[in-house]
PATORTI-348644 format. One record per residue: x, y, z of N, C-alpha, C in turn. Coordinates in steps of 0.2 Angstrom, whole numbers, plus 5000, padded with zeros to 4 digits. Example, Ala and Ser with C-alpha at 12.3 -4.5 7.8 and 13.67 -1.06 7.14 Angstrom:
BEGIN
506649725039506249785039506649845039506449895035506849955036506450005039
//
This chain:
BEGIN
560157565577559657605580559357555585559057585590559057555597558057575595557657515597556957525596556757495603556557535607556057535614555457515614555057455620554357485620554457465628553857515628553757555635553357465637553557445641552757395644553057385652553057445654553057455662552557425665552057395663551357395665551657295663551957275664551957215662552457165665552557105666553157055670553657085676553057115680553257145686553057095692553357105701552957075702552357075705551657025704550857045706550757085699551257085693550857095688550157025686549757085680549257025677549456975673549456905676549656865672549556795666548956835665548656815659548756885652548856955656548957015650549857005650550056975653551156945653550956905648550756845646551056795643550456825636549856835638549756865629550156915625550456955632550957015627551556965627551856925629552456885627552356875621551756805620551556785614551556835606551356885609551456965604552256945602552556985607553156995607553556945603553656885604553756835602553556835595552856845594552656815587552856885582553156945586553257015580554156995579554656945584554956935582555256885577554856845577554556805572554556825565553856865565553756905557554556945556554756985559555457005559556156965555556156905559556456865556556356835551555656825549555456795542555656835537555556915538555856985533556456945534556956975535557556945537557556885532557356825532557656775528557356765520556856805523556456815512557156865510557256935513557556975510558456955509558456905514559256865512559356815507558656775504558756735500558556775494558156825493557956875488558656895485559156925490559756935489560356865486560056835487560656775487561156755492560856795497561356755504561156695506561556655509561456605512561556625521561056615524561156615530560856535534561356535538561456465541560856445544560656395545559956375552560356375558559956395564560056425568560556365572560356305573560956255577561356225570561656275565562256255562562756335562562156375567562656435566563256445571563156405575563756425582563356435586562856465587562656505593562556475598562456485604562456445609562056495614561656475619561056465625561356515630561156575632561656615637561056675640560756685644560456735648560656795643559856845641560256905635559656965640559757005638559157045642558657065634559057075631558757105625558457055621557857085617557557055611557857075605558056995602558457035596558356975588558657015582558256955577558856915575558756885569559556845567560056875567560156935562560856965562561256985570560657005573561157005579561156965583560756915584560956855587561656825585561556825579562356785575562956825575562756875577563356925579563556925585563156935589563256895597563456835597563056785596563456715596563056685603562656725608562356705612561756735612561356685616560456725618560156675620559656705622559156645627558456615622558056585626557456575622557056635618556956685621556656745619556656755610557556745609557656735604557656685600558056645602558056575599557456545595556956535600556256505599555756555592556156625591555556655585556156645582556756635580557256605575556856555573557056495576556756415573556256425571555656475576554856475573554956505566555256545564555356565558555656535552556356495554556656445549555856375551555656345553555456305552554856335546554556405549554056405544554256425537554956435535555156465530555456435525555956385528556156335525555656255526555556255529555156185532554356195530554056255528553356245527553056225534553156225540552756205543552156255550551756235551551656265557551956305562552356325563552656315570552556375573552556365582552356405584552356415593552156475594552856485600552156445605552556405612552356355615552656385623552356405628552556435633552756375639553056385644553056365649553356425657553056415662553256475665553256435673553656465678553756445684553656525687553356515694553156585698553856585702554156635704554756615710554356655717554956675720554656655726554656745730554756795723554456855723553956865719553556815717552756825713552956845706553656875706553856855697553656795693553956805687553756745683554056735678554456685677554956665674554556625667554756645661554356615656554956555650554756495649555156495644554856465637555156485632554656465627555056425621554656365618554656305616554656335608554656285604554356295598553856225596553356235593552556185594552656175588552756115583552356085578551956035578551156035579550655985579550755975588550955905591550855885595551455895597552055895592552555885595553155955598553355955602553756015606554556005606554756065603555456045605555856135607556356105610556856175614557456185612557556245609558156245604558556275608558256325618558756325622558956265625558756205624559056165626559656155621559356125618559856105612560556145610560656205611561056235612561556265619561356235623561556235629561456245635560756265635560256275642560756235648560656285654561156245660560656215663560856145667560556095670559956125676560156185677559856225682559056255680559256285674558656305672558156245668558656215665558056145661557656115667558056095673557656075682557256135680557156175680556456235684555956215678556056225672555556215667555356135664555556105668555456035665555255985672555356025678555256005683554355965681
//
């Protein structure tokens, strides 16, 4: 089943972008709870499902939002997803906080390129990196 939302009004460019990055943070945090269902409902069953850097997957430009089961059936995906995976193994197995931490760079069509971290306390860490992010993109966000 294919699930659309209309946000034509959003990540354009000269869009608002203070109403881009709170609807990201949405966005991010409903895939999030997503995958939290996802991992109650798999240990409720008795599946074991892997953590996300002992699945395989690897760092690759995706367009879609998508939750565990299809990430791990793809084998690739970008921060989008990555980052509400970890946020969600961390708060499921790990008890902790964790929670989505942005970073964005403007180009040079007024777009705006966003990438997103995972936050526990002070500390920040990037699971596209960790899984293969290109040296191109880590320079634009880390610059």
């Amino acid at each position: 089943m294919l699930i659309e939302f209309d946000a034509d009004h959003l990540f354009f460019p000269g869009s608002d972008a203070v109403m881009d990055l709170q609807s990201a943070r949405e966005y991010v945090e409903c895939s999030v709870r997503l995958n939290l269902i996802y991992l109650t409902r798999a240990r409720n069953l008795g599946h074991r499902i892997p953590r996300l850097r002992k699945s395989g997957v690897r760092y690759a430009p995706d367009d879609k939002w998508r939750s565990i089961p299809g990430v791990y059936r793809l084998g690739l995906t970008d921060c989008k997803n990555l980052a509400p995976i970890e946020i969600a193994e961390r708060r499921f197995y790990d008890r902790v906080d964790a929670q989505p931490a942005f970073r964005w760079v403007e180009n040079a069509d007024r777009t705006i390129d966003y990438h997103i971290l995972v936050q526990v306390g002070s500390e920040f860490d990037d699971p596209s990196l960790a899984l293969g992010m290109n040296s191109e993109d880590v320079a634009k966000f880390y610059a």
